[in-house]
C-alpha positions in Angstrom: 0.0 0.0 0.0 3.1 2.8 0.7 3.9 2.9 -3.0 0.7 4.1 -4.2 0.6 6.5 -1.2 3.3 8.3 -2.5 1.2 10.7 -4.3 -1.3 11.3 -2.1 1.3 11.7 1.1 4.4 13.0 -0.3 2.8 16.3 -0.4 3.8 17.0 2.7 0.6 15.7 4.7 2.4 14.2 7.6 4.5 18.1 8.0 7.4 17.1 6.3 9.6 19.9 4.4 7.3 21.5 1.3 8.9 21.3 -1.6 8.0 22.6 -5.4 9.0 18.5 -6.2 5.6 17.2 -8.4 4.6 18.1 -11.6 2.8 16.1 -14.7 4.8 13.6 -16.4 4.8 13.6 -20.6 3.1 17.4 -20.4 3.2 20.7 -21.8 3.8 24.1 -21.2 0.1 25.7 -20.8 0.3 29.2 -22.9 0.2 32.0 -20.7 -3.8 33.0 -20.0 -4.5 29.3 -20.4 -6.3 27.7 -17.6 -7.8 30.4 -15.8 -9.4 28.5 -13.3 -6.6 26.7 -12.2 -4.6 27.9 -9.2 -1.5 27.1 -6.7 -2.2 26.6 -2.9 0.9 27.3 -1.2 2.1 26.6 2.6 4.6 28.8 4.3 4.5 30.9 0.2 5.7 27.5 -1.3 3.4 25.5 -4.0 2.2 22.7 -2.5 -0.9 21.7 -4.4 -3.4 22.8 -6.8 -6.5 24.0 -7.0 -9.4 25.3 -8.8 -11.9 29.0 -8.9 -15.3 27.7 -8.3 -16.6 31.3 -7.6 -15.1 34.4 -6.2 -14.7 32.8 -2.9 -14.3 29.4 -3.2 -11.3 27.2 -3.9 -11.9 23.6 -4.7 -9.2 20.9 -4.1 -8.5 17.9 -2.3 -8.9 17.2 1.4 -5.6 15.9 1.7 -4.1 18.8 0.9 -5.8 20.4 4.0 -5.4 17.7 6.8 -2.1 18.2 8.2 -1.9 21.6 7.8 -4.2 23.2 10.2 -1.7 25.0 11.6 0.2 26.2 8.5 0.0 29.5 6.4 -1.5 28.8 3.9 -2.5 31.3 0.5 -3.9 31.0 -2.8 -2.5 32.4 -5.8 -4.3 32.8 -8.9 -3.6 34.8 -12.5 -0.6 33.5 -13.5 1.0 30.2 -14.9 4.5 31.3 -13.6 5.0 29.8 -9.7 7.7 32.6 -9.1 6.2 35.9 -10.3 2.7 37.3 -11.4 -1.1 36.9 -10.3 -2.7 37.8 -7.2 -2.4 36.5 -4.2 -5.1 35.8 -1.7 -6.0 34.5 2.3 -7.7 31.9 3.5 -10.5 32.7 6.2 -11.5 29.2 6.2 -10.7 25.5 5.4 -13.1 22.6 5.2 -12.1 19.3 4.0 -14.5 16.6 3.7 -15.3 15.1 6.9 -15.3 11.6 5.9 -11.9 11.6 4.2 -10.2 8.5 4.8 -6.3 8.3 4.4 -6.5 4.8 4.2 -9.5 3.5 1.7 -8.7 7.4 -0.1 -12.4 8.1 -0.1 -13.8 11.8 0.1 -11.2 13.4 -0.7 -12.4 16.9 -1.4 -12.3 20.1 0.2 -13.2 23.6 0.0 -10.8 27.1 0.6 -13.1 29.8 1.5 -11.3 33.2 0.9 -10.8 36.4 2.8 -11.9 38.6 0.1 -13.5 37.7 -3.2 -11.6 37.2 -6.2 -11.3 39.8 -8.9 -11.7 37.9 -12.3 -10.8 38.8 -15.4 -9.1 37.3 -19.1 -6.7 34.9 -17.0 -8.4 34.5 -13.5 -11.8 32.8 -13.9 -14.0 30.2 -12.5 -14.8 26.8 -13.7 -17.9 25.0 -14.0 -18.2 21.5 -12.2 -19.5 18.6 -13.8 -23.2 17.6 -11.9 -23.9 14.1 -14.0 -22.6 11.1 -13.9 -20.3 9.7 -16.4 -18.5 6.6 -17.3 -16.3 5.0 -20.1 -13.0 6.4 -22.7 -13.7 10.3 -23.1 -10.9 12.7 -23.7 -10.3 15.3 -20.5 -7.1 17.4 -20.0 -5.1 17.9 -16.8 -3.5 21.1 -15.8 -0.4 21.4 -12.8 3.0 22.2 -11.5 3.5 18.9 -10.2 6.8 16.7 -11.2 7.8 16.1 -14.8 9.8 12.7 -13.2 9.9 11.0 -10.3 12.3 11.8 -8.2 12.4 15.1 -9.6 11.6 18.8 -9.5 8.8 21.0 -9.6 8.4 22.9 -13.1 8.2 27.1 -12.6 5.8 27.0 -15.6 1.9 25.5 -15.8 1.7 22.2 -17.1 -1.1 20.7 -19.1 -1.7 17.3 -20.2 -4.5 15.6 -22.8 -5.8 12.4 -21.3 -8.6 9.6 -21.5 -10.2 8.4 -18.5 -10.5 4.9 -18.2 -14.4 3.1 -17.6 -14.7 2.5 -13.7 -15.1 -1.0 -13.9 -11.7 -1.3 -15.6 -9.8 0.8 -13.1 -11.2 -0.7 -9.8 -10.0 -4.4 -11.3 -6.8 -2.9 -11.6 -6.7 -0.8 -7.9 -8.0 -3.9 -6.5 -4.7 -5.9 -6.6 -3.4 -3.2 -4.0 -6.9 -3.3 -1.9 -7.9 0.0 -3.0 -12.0 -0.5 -4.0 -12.5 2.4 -6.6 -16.1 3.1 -6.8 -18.6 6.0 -8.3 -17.7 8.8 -6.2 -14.2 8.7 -8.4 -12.6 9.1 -11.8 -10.0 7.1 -13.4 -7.6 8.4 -16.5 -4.7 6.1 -17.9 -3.7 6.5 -21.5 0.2 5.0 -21.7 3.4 4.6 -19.7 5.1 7.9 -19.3 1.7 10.0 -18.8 -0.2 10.9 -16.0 -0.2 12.8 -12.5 2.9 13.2 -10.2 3.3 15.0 -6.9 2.1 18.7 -6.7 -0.9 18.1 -9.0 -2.8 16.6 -5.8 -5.9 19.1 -5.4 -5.8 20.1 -9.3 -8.5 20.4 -11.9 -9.5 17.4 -14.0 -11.5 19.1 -17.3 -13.4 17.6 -19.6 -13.1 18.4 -23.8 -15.8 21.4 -22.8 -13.8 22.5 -20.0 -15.9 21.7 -17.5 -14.1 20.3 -13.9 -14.9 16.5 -13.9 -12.3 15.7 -11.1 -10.1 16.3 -8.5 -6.4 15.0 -8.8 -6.6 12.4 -5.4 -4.1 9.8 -5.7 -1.9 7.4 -8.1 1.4 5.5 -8.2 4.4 7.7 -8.3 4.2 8.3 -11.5 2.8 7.4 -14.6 4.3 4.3 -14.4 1.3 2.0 -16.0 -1.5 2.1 -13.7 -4.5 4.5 -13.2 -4.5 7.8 -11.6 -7.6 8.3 -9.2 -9.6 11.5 -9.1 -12.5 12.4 -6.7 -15.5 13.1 -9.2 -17.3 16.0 -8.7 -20.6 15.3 -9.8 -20.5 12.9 -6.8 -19.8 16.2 -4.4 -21.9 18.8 -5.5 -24.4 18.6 -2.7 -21.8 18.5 -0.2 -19.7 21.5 -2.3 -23.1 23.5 -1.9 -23.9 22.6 1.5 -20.0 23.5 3.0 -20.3 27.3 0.9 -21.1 29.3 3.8 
């Protein structure tokens, strides 16, 4: 089980030393003004995981990149592609990760950033709209983040952005299940060949679909892209809870 926990843990959820160490492997450089919606979470001003605009006050990401760091600064920046200069910079008044997140069977893992002051949108800062219905089987999505290129390796300054396929559910729970990890309708699977996929620092990021609209959240994989399916938390499974924790 500690392999595949890499990429859920090694973001630092256990307080260890935050590093700008994950980034997609087999990506691009996102042009600049290119995922809008997408931002970096940073702990003590470092990147630590991504994110995504829901509305001017809402971050959505991953619960484990909240547990752990209660007692951590922790920001938001949003606007620009660059980790070390640009966009606007913003603090967190609240953090709420799902209650029933479970380190261990990697269920619920979603959270919400509520923000001290709303965001100011514009060409390059905008929100995303989240997938509500359910929906299985090979459909082309794209993944955005400044997670590792390589693993071990480092962080990339620029946005990264990836074209994927997600993978029917049935296929990637038969493959999970080897490692007794049940994947079930409240997640997302996307696998398309060796040398592809999610690394450390993506955790918390925005899967889209071809209309850009936020089917998942980037939970947890094997470090990285080494054959087997990354795991996302699918939003249309949360939207109740997303609506009900907005206050």
């Amino acid at each position: 089980m500690n392999g595949f926990l890499l990429l859920l843990l090694a973001t630092g959820v256990f307080g260890a030393s935050i590093k700008n160490d994950w980034r997609i492997v087999g990506g691009e450089v996102a042009a600049k003004g290119a995922y809008p919606y997408q931002v970096s979470i940073r702990v003590r001003h470092q990147h630590n995981c991504g994110g995504s605009i829901i509305d001017d006050t809402y971050i959505l990401t991953a619960a484990h990149c909240l547990v752990g760091f209660e007692f951590m600064p922790m920001s938001v920046t949003v606007g620009s592609n660059t980790l070390n200069k640009g966009g606007d910079y913003y603090e967190i008044s609240r953090r709420r990760p799902h209650r029933g997140f479970d380190p261990m069977t990697l269920k619920n893992d979603i959270g919400l950033l509520k923000l001290k002051t709303p965001i100011s949108f514009n060409a390059n800062v905008k929100p995303i709209q989240l997938e509500s219905t359910y929906s299985d089987g090979n459909f082309g999505c794209v993944l955005s983040g400044w997670g590792m290129v390589s693993f071990p390796g480092d962080s990339p300054n620029e946005l990264q952005y990836i074209n994927l396929e997600t993978l029917p559910l049935a296929d990637c729970d038969n493959i999970w299940k080897s490692s007794g990890i049940a994947i079930d309708e409240t997640q997302i699977c996307t696998f398309t060949k060796v040398g592809q996929g999610a690394c450390k620092g993506d955790s918390g990021g925005p899967l889209a679909d071809a209309s850009g609209v936020q089917i998942g959240v980037v939970s947890f994989g094997q470090p990285c892209a080494v054959g087997s399916p990354d795991v996302y938390t699918r939003t249309s499974a949360f939207i109740k809870w997303i609506e009900d924790n907005k206050y």
